[in-house]
Predicted model as a PDB file, atoms N, CA, C, CB and O in Angstrom, pLDDT in the B-factor column:
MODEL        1                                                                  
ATOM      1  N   UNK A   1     116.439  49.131 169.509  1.00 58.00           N  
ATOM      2  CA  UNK A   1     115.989  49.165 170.884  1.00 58.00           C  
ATOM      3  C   UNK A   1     117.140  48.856 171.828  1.00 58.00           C  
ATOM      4  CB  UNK A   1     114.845  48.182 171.095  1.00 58.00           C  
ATOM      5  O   UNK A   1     117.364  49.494 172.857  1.00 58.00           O  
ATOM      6  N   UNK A   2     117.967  47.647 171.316  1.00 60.00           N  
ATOM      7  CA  UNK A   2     118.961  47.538 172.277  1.00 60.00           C  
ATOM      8  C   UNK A   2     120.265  49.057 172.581  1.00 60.00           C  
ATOM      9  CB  UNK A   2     119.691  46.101 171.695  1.00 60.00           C  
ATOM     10  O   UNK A   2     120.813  49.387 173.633  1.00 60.00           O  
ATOM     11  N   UNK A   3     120.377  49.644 171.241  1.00 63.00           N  
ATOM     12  CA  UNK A   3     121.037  50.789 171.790  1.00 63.00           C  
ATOM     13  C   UNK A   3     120.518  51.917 172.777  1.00 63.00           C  
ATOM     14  CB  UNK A   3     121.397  51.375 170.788  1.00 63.00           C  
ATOM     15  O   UNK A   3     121.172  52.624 173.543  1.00 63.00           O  
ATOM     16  N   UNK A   4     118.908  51.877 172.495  1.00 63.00           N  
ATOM     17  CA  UNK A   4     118.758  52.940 172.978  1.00 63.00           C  
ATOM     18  C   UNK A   4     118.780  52.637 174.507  1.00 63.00           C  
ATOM     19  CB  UNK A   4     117.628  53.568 172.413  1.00 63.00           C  
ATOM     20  O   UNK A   4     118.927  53.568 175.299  1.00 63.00           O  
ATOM     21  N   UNK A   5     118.593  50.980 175.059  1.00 68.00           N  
ATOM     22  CA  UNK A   5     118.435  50.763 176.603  1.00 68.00           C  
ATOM     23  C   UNK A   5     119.346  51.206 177.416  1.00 68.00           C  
ATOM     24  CB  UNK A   5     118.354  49.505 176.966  1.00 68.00           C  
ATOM     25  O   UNK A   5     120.507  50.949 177.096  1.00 68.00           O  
ATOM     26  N   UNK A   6     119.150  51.863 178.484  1.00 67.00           N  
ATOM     27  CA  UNK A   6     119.954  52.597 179.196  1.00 67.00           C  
ATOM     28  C   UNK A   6     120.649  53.780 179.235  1.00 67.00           C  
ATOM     29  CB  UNK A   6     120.508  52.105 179.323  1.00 67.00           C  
ATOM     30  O   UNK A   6     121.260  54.270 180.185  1.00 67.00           O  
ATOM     31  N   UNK A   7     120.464  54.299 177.839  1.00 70.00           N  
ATOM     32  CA  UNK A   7     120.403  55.707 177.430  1.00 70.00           C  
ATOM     33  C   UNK A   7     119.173  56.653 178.589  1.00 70.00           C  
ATOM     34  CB  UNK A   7     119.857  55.660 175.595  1.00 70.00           C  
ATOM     35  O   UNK A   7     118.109  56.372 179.141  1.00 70.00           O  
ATOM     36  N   UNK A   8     119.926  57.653 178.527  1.00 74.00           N  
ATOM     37  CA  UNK A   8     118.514  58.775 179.072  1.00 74.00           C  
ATOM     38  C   UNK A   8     118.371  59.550 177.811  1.00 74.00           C  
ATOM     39  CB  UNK A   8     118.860  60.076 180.606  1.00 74.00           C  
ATOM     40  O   UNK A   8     119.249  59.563 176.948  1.00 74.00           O  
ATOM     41  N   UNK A   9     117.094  60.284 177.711  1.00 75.00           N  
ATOM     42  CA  UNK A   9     116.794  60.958 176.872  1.00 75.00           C  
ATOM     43  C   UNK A   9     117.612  62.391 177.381  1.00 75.00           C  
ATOM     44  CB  UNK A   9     115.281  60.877 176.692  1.00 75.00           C  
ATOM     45  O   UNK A   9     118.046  62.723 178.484  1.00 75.00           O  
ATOM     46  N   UNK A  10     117.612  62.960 176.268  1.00 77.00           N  
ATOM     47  CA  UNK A  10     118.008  64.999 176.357  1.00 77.00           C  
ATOM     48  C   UNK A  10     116.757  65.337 176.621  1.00 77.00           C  
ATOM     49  CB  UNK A  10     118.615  66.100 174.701  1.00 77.00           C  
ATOM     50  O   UNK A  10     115.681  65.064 176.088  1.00 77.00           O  
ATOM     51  N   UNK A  11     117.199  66.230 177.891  1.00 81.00           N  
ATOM     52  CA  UNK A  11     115.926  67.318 178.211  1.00 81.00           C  
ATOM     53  C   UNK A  11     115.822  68.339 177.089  1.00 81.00           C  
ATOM     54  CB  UNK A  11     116.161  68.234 179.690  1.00 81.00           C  
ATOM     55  O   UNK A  11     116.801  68.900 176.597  1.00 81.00           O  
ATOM     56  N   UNK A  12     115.192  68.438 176.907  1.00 81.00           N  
ATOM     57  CA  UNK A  12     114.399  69.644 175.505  1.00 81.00           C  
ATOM     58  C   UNK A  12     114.435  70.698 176.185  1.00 81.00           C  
ATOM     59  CB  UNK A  12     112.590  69.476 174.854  1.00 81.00           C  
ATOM     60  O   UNK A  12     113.530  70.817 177.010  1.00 81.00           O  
ATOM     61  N   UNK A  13     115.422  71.767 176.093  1.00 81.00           N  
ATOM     62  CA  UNK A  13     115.456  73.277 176.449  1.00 81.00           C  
ATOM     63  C   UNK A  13     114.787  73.915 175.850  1.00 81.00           C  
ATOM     64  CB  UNK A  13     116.497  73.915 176.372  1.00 81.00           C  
ATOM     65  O   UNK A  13     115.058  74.479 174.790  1.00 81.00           O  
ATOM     66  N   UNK A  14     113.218  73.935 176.784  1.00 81.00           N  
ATOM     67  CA  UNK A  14     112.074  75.409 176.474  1.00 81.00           C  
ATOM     68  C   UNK A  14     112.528  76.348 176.608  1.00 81.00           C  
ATOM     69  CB  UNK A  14     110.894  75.730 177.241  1.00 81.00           C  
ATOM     70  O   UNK A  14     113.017  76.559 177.718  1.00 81.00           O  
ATOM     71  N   UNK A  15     112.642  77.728 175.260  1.00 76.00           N  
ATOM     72  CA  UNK A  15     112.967  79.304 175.626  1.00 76.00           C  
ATOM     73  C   UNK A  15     112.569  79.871 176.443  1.00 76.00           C  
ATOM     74  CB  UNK A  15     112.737  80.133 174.921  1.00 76.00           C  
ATOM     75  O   UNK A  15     111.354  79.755 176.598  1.00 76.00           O  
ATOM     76  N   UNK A  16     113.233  80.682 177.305  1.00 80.00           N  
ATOM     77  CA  UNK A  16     112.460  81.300 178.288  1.00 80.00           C  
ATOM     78  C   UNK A  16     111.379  82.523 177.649  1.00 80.00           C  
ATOM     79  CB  UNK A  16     113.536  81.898 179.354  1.00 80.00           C  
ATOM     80  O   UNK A  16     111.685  83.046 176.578  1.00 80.00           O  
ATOM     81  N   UNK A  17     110.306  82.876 178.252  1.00 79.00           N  
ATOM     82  CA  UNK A  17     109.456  84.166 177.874  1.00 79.00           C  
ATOM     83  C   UNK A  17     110.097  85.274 177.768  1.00 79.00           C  
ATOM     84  CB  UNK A  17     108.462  84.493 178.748  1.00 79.00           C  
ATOM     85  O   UNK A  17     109.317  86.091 177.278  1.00 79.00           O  
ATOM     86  N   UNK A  18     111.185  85.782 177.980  1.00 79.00           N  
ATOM     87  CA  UNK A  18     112.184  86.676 177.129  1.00 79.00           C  
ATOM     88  C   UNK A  18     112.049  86.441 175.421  1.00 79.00           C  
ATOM     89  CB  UNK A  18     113.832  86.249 177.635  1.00 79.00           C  
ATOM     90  O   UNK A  18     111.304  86.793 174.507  1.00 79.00           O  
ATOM     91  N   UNK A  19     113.212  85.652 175.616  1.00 78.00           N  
ATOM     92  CA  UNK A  19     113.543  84.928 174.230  1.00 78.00           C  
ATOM     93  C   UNK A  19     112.582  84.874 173.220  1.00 78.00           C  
ATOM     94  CB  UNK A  19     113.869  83.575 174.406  1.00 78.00           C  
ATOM     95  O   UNK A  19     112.791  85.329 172.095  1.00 78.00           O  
ATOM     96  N   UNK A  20     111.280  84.209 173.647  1.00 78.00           N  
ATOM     97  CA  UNK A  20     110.217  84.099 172.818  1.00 78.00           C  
ATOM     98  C   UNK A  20     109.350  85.342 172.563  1.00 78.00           C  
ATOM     99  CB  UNK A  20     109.464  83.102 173.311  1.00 78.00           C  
ATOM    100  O   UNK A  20     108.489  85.402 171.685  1.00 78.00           O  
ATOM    101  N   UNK A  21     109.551  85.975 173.112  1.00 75.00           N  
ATOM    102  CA  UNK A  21     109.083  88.294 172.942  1.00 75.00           C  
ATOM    103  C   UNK A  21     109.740  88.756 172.169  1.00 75.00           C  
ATOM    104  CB  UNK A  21     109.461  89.638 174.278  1.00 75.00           C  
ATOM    105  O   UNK A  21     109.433  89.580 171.308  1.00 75.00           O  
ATOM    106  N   UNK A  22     110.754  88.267 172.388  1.00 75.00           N  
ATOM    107  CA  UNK A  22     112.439  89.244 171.523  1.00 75.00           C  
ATOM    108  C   UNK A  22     111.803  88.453 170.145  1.00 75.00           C  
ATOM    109  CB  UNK A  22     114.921  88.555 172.191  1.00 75.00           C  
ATOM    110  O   UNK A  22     111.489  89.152 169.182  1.00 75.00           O  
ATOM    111  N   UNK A  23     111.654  87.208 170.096  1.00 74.00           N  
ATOM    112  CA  UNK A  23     110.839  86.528 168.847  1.00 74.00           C  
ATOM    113  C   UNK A  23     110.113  87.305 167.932  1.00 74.00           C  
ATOM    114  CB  UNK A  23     109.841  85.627 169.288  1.00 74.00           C  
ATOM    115  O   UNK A  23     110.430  87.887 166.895  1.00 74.00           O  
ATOM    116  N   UNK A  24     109.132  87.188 168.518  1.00 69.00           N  
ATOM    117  CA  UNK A  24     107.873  87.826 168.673  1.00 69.00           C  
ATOM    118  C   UNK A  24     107.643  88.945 167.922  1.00 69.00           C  
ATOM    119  CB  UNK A  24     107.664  88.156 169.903  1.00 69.00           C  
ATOM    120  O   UNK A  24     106.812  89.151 167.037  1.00 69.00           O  
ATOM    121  N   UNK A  25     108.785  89.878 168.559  1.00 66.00           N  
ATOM    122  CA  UNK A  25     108.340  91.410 168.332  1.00 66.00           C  
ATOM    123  C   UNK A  25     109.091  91.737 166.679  1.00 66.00           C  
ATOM    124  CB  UNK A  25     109.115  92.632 169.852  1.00 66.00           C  
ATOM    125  O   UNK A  25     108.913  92.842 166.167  1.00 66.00           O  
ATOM    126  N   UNK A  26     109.682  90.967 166.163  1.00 63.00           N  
ATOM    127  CA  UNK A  26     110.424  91.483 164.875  1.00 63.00           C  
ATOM    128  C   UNK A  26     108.853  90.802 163.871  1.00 63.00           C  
ATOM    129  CB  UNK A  26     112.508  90.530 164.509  1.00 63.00           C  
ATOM    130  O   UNK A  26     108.662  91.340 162.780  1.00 63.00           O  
ATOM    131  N   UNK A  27     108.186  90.050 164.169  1.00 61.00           N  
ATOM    132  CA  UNK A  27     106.621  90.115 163.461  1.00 61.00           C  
ATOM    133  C   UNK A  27     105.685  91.621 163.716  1.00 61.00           C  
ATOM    134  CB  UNK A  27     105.608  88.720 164.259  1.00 61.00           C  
ATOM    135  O   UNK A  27     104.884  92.198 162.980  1.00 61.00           O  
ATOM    136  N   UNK A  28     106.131  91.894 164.925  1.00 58.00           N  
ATOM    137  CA  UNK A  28     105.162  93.056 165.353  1.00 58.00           C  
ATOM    138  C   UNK A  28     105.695  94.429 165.711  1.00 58.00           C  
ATOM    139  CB  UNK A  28     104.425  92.638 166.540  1.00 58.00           C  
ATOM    140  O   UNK A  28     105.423  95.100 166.706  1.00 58.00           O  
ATOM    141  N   UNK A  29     106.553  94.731 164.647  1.00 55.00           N  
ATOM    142  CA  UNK A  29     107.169  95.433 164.772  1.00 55.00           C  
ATOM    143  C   UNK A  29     106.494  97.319 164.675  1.00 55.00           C  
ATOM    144  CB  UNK A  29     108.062  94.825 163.943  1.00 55.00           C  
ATOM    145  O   UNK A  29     105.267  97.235 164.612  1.00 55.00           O  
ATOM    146  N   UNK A  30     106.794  98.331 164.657  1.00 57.00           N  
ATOM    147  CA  UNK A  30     106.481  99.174 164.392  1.00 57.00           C  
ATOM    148  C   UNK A  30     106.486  99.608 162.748  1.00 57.00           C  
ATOM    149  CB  UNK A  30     107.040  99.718 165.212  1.00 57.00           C  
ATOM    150  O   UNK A  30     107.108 100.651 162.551  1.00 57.00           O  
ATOM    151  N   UNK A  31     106.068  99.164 161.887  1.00 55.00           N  
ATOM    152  CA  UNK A  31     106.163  99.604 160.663  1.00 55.00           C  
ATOM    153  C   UNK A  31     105.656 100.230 160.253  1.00 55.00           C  
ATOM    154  CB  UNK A  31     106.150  99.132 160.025  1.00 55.00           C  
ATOM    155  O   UNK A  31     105.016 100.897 161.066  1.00 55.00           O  
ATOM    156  N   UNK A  32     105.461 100.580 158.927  1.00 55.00           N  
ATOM    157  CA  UNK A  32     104.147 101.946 158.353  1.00 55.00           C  
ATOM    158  C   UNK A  32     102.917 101.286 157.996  1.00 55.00           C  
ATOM    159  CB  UNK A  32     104.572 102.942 156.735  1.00 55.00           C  
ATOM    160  O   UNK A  32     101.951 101.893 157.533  1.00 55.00           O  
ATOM    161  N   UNK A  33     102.956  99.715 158.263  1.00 60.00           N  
ATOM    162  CA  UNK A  33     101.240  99.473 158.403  1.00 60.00           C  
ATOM    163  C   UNK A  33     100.713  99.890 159.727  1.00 60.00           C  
ATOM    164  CB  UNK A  33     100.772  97.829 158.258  1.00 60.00           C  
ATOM    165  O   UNK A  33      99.523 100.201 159.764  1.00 60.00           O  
ATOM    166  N   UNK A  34     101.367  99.942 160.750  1.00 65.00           N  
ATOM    167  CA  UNK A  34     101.038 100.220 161.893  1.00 65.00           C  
ATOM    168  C   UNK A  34     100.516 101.788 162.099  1.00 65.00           C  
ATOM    169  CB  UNK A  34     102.143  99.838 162.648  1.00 65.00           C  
ATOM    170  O   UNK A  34      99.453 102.035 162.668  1.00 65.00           O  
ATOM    171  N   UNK A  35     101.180 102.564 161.697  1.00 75.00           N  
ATOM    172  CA  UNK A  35     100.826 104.403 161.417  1.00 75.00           C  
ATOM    173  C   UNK A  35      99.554 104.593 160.806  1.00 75.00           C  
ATOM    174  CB  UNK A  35     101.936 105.263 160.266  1.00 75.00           C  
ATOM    175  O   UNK A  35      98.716 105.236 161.437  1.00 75.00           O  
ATOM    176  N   UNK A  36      99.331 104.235 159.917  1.00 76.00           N  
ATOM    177  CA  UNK A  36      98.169 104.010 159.135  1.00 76.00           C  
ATOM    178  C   UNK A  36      97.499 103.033 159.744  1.00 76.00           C  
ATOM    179  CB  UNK A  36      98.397 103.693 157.789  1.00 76.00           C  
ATOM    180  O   UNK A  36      96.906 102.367 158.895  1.00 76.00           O  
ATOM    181  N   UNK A  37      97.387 102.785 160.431  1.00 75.00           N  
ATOM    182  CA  UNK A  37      96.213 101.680 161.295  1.00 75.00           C  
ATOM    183  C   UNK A  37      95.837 102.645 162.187  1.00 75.00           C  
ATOM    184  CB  UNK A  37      96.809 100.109 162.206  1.00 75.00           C  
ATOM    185  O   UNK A  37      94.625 102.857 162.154  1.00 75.00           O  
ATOM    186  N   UNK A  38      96.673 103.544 163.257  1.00 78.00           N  
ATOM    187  CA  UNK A  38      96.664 104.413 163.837  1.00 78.00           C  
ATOM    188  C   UNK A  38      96.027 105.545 163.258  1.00 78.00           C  
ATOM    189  CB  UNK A  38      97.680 104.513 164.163  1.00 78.00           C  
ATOM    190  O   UNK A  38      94.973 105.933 163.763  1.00 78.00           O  
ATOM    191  N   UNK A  39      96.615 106.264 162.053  1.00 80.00           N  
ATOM    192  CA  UNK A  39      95.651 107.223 161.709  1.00 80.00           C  
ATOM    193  C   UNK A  39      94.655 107.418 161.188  1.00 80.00           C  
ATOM    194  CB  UNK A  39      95.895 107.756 161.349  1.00 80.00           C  
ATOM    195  O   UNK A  39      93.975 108.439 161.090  1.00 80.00           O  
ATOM    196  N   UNK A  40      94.455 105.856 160.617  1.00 79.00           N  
ATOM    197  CA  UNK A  40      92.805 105.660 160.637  1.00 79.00           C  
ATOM    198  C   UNK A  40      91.998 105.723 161.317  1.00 79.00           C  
ATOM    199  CB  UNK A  40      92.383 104.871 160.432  1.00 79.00           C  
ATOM    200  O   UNK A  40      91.067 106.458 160.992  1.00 79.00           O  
ATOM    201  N   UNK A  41      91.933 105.074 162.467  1.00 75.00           N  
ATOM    202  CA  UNK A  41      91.754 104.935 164.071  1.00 75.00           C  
ATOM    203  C   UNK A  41      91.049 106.697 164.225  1.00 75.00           C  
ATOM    204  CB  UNK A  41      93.692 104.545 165.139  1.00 75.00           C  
ATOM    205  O   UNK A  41      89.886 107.050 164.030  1.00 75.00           O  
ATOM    206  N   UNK A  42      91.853 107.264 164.502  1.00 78.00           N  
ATOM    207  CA  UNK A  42      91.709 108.612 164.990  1.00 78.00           C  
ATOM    208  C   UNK A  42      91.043 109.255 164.017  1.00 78.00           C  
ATOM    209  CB  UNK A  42      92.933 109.301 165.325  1.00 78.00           C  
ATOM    210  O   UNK A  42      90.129 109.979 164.412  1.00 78.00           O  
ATOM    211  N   UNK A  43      91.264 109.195 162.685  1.00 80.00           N  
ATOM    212  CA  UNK A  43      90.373 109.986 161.661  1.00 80.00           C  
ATOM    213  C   UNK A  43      88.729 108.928 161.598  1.00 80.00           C  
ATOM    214  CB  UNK A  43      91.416 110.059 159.807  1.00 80.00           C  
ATOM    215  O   UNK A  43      87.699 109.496 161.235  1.00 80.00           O  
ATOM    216  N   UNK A  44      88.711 108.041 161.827  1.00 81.00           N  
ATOM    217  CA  UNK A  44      87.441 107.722 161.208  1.00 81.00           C  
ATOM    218  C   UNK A  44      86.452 106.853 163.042  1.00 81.00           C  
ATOM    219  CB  UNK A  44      87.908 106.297 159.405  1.00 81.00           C  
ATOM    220  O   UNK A  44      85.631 105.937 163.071  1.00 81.00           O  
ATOM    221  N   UNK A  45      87.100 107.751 164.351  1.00 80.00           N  
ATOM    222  CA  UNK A  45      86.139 106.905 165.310  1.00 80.00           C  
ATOM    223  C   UNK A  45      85.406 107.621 165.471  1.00 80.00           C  
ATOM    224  CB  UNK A  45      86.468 106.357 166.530  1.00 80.00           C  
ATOM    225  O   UNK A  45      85.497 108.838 165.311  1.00 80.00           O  
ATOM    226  N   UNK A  46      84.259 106.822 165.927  1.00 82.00           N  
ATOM    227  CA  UNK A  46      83.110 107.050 166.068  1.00 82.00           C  
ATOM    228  C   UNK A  46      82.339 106.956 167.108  1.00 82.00           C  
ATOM    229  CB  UNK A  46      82.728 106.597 165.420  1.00 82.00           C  
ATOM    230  O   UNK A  46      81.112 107.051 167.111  1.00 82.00           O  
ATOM    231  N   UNK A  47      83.250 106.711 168.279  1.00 83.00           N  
ATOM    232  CA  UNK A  47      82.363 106.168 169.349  1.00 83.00           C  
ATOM    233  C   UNK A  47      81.917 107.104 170.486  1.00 83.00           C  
ATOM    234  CB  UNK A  47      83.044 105.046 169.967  1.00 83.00           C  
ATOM    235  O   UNK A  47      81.213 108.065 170.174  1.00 83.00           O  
ATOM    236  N   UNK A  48      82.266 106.913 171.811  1.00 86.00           N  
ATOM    237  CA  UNK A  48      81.306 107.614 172.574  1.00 86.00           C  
ATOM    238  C   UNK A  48      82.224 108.670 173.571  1.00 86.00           C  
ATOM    239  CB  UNK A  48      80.327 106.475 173.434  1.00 86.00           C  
ATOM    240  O   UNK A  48      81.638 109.434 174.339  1.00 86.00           O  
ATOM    241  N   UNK A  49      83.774 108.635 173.478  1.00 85.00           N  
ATOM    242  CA  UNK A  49      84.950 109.764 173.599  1.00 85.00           C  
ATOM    243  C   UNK A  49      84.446 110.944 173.225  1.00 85.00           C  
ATOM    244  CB  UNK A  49      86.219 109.547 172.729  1.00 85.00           C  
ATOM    245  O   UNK A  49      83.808 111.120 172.187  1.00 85.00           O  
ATOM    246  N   UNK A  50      84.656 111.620 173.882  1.00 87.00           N  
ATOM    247  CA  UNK A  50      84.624 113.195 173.484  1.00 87.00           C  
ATOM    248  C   UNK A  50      86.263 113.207 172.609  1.00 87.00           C  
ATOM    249  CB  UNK A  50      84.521 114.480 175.235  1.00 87.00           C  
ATOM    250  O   UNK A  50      86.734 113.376 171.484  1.00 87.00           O  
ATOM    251  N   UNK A  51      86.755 112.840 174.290  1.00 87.00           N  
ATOM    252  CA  UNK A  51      88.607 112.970 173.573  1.00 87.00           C  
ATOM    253  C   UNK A  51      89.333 111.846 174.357  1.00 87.00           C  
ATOM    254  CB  UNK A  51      89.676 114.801 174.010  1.00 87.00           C  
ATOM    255  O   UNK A  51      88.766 111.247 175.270  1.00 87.00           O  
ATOM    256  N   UNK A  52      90.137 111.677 174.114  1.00 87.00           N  
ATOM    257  CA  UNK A  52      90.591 110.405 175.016  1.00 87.00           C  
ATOM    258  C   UNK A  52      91.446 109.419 174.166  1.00 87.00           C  
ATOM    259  CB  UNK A  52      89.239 109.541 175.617  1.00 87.00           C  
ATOM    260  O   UNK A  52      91.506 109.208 172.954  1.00 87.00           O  
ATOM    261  N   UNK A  53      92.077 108.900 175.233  1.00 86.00           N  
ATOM    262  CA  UNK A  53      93.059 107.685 174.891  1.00 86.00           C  
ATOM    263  C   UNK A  53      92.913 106.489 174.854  1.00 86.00           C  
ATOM    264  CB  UNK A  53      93.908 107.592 175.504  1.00 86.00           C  
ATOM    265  O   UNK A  53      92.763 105.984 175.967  1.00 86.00           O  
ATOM    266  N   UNK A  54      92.887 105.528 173.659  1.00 81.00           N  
ATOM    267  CA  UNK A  54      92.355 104.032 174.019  1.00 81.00           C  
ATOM    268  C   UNK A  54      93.636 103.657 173.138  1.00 81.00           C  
ATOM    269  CB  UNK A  54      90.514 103.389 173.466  1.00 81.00           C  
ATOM    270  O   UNK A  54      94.060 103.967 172.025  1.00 81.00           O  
ATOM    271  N   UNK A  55      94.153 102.604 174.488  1.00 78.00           N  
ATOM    272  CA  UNK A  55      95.254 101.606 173.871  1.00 78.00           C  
ATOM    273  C   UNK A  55      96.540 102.466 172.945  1.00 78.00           C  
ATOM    274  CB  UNK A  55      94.335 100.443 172.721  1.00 78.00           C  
ATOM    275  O   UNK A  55      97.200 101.900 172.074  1.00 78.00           O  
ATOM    276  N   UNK A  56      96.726 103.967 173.351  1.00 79.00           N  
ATOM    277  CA  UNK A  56      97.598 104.849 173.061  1.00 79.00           C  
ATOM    278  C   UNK A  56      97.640 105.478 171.854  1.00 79.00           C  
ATOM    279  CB  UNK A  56      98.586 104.403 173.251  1.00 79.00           C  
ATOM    280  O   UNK A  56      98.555 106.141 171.366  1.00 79.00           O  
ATOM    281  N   UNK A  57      96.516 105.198 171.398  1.00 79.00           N  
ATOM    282  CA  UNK A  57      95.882 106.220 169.871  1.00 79.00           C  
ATOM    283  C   UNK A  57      94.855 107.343 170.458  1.00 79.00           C  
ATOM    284  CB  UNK A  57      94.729 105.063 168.490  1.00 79.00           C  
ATOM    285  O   UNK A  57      93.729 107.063 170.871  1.00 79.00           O  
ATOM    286  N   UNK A  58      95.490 108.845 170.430  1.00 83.00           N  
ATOM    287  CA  UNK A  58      94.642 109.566 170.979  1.00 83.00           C  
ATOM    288  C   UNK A  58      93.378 109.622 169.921  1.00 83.00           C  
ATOM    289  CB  UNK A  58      95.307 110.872 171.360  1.00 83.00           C  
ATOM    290  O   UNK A  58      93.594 109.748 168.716  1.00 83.00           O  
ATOM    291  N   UNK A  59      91.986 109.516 170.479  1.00 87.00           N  
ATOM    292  CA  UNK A  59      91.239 109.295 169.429  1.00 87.00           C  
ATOM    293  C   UNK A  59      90.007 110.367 169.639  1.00 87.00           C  
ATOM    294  CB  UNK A  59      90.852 107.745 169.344  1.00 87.00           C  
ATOM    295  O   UNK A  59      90.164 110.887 170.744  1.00 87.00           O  
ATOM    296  N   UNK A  60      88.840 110.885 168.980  1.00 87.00           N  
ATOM    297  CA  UNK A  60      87.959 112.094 170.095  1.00 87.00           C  
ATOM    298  C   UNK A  60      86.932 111.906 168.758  1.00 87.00           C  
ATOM    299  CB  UNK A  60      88.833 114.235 170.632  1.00 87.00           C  
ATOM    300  O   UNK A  60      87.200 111.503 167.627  1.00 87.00           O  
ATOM    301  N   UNK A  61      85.666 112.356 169.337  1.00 87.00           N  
ATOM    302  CA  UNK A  61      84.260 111.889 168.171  1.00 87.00           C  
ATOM    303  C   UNK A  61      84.388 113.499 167.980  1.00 87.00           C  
ATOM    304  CB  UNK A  61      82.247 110.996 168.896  1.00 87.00           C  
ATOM    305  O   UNK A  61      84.548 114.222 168.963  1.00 87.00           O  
ATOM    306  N   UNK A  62      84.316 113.969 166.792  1.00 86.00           N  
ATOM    307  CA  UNK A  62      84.524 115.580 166.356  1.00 86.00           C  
ATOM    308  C   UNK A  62      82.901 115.876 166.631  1.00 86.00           C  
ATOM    309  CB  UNK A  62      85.186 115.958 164.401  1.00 86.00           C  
ATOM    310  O   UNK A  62      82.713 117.065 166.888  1.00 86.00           O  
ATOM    311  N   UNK A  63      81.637 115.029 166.635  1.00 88.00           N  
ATOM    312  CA  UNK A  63      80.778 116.206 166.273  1.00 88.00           C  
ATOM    313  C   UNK A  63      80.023 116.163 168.068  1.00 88.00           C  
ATOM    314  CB  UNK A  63      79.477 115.842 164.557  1.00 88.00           C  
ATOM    315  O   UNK A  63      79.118 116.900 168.458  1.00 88.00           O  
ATOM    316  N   UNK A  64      80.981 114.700 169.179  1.00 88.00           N  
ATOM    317  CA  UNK A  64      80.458 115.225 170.760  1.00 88.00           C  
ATOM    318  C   UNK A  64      81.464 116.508 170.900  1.00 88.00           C  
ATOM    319  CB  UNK A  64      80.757 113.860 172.280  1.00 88.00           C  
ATOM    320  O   UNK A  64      81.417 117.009 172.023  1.00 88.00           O  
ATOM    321  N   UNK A  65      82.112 116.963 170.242  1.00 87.00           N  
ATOM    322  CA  UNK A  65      83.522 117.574 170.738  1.00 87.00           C  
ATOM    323  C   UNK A  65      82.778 119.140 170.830  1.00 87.00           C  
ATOM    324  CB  UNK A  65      85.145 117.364 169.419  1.00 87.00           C  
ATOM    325  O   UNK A  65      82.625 119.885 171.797  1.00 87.00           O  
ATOM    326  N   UNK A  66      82.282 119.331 168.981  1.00 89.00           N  
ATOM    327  CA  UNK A  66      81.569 120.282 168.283  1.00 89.00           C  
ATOM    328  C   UNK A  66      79.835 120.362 169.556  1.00 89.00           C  
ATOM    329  CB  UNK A  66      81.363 119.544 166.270  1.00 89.00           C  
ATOM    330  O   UNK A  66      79.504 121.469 169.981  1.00 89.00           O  
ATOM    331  N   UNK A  67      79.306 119.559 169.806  1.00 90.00           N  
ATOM    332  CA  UNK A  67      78.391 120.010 170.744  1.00 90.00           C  
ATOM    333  C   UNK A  67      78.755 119.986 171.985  1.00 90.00           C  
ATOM    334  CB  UNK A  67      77.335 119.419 170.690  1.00 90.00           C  
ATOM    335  O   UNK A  67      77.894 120.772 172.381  1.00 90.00           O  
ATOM    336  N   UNK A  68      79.153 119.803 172.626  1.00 90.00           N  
ATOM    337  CA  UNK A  68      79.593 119.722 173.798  1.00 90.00           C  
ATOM    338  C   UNK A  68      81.218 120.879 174.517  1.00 90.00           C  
ATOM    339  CB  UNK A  68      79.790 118.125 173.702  1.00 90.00           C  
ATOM    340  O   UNK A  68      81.859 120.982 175.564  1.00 90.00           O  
ATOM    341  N   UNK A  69      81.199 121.481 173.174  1.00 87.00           N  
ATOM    342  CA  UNK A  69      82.570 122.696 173.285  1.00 87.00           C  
ATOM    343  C   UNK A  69      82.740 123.943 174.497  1.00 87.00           C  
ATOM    344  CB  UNK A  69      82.479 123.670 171.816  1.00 87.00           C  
ATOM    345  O   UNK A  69      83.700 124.556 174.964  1.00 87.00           O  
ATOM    346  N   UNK A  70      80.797 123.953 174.791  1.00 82.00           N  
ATOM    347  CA  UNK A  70      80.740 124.976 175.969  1.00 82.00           C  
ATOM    348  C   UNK A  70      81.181 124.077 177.847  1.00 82.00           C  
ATOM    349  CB  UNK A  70      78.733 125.678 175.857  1.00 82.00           C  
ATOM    350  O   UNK A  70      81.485 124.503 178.961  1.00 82.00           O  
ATOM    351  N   UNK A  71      80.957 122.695 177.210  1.00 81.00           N  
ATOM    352  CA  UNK A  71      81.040 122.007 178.974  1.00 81.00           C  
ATOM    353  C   UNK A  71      82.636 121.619 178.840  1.00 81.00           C  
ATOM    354  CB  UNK A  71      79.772 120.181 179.427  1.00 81.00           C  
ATOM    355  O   UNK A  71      82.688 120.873 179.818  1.00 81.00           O  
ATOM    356  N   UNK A  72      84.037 121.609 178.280  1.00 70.00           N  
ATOM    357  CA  UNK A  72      85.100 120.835 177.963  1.00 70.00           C  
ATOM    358  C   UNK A  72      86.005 121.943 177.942  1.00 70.00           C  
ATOM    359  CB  UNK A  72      85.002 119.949 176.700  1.00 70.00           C  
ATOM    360  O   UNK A  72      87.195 121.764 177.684  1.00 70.00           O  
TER     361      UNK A  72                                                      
ENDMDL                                                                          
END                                                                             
């Protein structure tokens, strides 16, 4: 205790939100699990798209596409 009296502590240098992205992104990288997450996506949705883009996987329900071919 006596050494530490009159000492200041070190400020703890937080990374800036750069730094911690640049981090970040070598976990979340583009790899080939990612392609295959994607072309699953598009081969197996099901929802209420005719055709369309969600979150940059073009994705489209084949059988609103198949009825709906005369209004599109």
């Amino acid at each position: 205790m006596q050494q530490m009296a009159g000492k200041k502590k070190k400020k703890v240098k937080k990374p800036d939100a750069r730094t911690e992205a640049l981090k970040g992104r070598k976990f979340f990288s583009k790899g080939s699990g990612e392609n295959d997450m994607v072309k699953q996506a598009q081969r197996d949705y099901n929802g209420s798209y005719i055709s369309g883009d969600l979150g940059g996987v073009e994705v489209g329900n084949p059988s609103y596409k198949k009825y709906y071919k005369g209004l599109i």
